[in-house]
C-alpha positions in Angstrom: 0.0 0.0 0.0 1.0 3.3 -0.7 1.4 6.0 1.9 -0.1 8.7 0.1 -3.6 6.5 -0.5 -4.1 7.0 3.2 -5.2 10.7 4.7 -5.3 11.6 8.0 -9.2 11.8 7.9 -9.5 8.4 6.9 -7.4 7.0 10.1 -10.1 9.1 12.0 -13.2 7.7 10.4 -11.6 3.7 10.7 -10.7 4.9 14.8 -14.4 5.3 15.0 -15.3 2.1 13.3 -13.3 0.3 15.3 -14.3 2.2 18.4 -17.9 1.5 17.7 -18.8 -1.8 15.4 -21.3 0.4 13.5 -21.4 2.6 11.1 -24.3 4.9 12.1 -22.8 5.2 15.5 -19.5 5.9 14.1 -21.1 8.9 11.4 -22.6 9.7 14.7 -19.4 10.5 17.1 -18.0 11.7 14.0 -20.9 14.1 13.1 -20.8 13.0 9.9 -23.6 11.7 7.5 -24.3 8.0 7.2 -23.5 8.2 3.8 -19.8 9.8 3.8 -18.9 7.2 7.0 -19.9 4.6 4.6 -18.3 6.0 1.9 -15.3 6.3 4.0 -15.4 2.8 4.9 -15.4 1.6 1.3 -11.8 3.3 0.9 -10.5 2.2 3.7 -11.7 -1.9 2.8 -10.0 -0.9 -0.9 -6.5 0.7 0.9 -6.4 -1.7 3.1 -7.2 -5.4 1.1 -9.5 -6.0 4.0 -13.2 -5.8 4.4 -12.7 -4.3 8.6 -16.1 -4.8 9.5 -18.5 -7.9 8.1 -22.0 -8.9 9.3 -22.6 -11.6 11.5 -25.8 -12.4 11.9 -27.9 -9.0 12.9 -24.8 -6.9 13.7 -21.4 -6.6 12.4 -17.7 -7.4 13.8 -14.6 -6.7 13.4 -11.9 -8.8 11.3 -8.8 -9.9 12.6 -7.2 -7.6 10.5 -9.6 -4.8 12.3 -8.9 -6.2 15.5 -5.1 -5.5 15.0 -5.2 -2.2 14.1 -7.1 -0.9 17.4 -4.1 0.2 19.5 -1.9 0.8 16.6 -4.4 3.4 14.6 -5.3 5.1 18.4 -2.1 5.7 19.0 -1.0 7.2 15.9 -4.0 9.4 16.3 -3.4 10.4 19.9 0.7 11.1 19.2 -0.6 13.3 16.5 -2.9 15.3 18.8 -0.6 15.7 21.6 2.5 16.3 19.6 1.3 18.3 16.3 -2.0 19.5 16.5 -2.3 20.3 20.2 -1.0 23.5 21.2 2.1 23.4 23.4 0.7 26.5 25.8 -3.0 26.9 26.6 -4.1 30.2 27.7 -8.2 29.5 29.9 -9.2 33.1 29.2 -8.4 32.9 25.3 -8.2 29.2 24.2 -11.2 27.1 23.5 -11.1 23.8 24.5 -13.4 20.4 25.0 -13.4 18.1 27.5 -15.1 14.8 28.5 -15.4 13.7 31.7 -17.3 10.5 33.1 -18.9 9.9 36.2 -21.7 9.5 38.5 -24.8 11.8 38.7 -23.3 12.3 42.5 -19.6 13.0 40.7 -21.9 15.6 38.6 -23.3 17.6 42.0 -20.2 17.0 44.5 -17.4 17.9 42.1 -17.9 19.2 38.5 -21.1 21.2 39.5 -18.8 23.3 41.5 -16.1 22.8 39.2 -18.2 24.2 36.2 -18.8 26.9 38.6 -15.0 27.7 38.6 -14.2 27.3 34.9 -17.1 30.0 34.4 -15.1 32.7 35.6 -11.4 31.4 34.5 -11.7 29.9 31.2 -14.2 31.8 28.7 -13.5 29.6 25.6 -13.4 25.8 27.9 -16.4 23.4 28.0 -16.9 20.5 30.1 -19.0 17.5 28.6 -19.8 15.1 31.4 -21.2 11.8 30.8 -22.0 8.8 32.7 -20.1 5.7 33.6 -20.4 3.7 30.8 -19.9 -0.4 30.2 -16.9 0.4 28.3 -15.2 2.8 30.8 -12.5 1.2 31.0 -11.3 0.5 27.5 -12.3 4.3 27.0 -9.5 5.3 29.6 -7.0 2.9 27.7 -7.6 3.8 24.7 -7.5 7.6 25.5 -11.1 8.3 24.4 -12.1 10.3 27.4 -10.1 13.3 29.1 -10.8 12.5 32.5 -13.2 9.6 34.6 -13.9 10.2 38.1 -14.3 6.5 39.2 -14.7 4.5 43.0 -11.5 2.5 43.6 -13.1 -1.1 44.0 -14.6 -1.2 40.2 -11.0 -0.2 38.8 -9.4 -4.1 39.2 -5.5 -3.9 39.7 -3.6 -3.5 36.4 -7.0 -2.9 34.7 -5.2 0.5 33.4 -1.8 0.0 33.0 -1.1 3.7 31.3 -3.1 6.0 33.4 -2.5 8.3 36.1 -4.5 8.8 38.9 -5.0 11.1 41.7 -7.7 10.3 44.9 -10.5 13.2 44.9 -12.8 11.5 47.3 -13.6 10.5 50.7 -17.3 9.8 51.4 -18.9 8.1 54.2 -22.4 6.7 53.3 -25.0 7.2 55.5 -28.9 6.5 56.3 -31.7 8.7 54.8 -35.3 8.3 54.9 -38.5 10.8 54.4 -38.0 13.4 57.1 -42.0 12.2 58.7 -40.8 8.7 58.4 -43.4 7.2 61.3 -40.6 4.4 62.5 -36.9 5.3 62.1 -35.1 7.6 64.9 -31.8 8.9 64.4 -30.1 6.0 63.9 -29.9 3.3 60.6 -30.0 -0.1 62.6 -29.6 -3.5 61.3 -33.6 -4.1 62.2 -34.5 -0.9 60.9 -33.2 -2.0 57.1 -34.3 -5.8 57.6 -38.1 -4.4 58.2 -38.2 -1.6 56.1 -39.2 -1.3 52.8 -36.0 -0.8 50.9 -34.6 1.5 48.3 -31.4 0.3 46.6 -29.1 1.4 44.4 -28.0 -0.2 40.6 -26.2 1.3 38.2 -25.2 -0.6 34.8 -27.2 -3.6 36.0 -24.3 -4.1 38.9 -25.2 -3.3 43.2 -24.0 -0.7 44.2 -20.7 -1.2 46.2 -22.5 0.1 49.6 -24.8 -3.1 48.6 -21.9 -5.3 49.1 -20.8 -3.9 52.2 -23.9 -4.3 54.0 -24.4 -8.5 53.0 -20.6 -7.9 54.6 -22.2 -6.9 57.7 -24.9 -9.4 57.8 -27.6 -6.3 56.7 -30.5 -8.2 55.1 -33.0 -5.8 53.2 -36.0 -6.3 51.5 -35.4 -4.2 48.4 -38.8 -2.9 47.1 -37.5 -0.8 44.3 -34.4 0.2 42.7 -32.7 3.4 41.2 -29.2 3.8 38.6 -29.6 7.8 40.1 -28.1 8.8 43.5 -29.4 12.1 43.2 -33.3 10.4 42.2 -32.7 8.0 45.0 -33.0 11.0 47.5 -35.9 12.5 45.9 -37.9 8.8 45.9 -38.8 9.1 49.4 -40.8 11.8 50.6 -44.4 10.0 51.4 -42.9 6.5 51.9 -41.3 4.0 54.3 -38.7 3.3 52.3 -34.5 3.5 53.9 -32.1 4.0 51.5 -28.0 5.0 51.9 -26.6 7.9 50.1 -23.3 9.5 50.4 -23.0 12.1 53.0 -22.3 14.9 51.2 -24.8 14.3 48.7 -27.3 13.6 51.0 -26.8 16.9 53.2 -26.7 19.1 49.5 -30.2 17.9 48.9 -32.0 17.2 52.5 -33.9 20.1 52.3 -35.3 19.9 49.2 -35.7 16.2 49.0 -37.6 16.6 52.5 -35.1 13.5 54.0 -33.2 13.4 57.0 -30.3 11.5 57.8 -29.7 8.5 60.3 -26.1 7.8 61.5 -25.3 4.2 60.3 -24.7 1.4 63.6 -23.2 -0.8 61.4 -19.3 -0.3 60.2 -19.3 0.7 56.6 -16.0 0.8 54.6 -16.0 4.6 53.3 -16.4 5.4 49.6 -13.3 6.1 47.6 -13.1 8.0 44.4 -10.3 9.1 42.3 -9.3 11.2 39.2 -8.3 8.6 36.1 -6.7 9.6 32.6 -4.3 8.5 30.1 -0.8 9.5 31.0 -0.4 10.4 27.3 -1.9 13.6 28.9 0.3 14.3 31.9 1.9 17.0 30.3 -0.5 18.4 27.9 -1.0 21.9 29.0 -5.0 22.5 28.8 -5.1 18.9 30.2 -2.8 20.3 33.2 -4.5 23.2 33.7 -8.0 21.6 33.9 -6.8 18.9 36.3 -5.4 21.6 38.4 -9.1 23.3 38.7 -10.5 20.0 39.5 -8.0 19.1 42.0 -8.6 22.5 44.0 -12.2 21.8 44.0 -11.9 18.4 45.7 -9.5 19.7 48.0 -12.5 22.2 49.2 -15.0 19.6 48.8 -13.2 16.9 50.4 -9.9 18.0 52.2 -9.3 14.5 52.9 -9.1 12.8 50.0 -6.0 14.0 48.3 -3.2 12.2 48.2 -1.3 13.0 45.2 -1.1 11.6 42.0 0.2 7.9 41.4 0.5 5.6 38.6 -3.0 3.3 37.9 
């Protein structure tokens, strides 16, 4: 094959399909037409001798020949960005930058509420695109798909991210909440208060919740009566009901008021929740990508003055 059959804007469009086994959803991240991705497609399969993507039953997969060319053709595309087309300074109040960042709906009111809050008055031309934990988040962080995921500890397995950097941003104890004219709790979340309480639980990506975990760890039974994949929703579920729930601490505290809950100090010994920073340490020294993670840092120091222990290798 030639070189000069293959343009840069081709290598982007074949990332995609790679990324995303389809080609709507590839025209899609792309914001392209259906049309020009497959267009795009069709010169790739004639530069390449190789048909990249072929249909297997109702969907479509990747060739072994596609399959080889996922780390190859990702990292030629991030060397590119951080090397030529990224700017070697960045400047908040004049450069315009995008960034994603994943995480929870209680990532989105703990930390990068307050953090947008910030940018607004430091960085005229930055935006901040948050998005939730997906399936995927982890071959997003290794393949440099996503600028930043704020993730708990426990669901990042050891070695599951072998180029990323991280740095702790959170230390959260979880705690009991219930409607504020709840007619049976007190103060306190017992062991019999959950095991004859209606129970509200937590689920997110069809997986417990971690808290979940920790309270079959205590020897906690609960009769869960419904379920939410929203922390924030989860507060806001129980005005006029029996139900118990847990909820961060912080989080719970933010929206008491207008959620009409109040808060029971756990009896039983629950391990606290741990959150950190995650990226690709292709960006450790990219300016903008500096510059942002020094913003969010300062905000979790406010938020949680605890948490920080410095950056480290994932």
């Amino acid at each position: 094959m030639n070189l000069g059959q293959l343009d840069l804007n081709l290598l982007v469009v074949l990332d995609a399909l790679l990324r995303e086994k389809n080609v709507t959803r590839a025209a899609e991240s792309l914001h392209l037409s259906q049309p020009a991705t497959s267009t795009a497609l069709a010169r790739l399969r004639r530069t390449l001798g190789d048909e990249l993507l072929r249909r297997n039953g109702r969907y479509l997969e990747l060739t072994p020949r596609a399959e080889s060319l996922i780390a190859p053709v990702r990292e030629v595309l991030a060397t590119i960005e951080q090397t030529i087309v990224r700017p070697r300074t960045f400047e908040p109040l004049t450069d315009s930058r995008h960034f994603a960042v994943i995480g929870s709906d209680y990532i989105g009111t703990t930390l990068l509420r307050p953090l947008i809050a910030r940018l607004v008055g430091l960085a005229t031309g930055l935006q901040v695109d948050a998005a939730p934990i997906g399936v995927r988040f982890v071959e997003a962080l290794n393949r440099d798909e996503v600028d930043i995921a704020i993730l708990p500890d426990r669901i990042v397995g050891a070695g599951a991210l072998p180029d990323c950097s991280r740095r702790p941003v959170i230390l959260e104890r979880f705690v009991g909440v219930v409607w504020r004219e709840h007619p049976h709790a007190g103060d306190r979340l017992t062991a019999d208060l959950l095991a004859h309480s209606p129970y509200l639980g937590y689920v997110a990506s069809g997986a417990r919740c971690l808290v979940e975990r920790d309270l079959d760890a205590a020897g906690c039974p609960r009769r869960v009566a419904a379920t939410s994949s929203s922390m924030v929703t989860m507060a806001f579920l129980l005005a006029g009901t029996d139900l118990v729930a847990l909820l961060p601490e912080r989080l719970a505290r933010r929206v008491a008021a207008a959620a009409e809950i109040r808060i029971l100090e756990p009896e039983m010994p629950l391990p606290p929740l741990r959150e950190s920073a995650f990226w690709h340490a292709r960006r450790d020294r990219d300016p903008g990508h500096v510059w942002l993670r020094q913003q969010l840092f300062a905000v979790a120091r406010d938020e949680f003055p605890d948490a920080d222990g410095g950056a480290v290798a994932a």
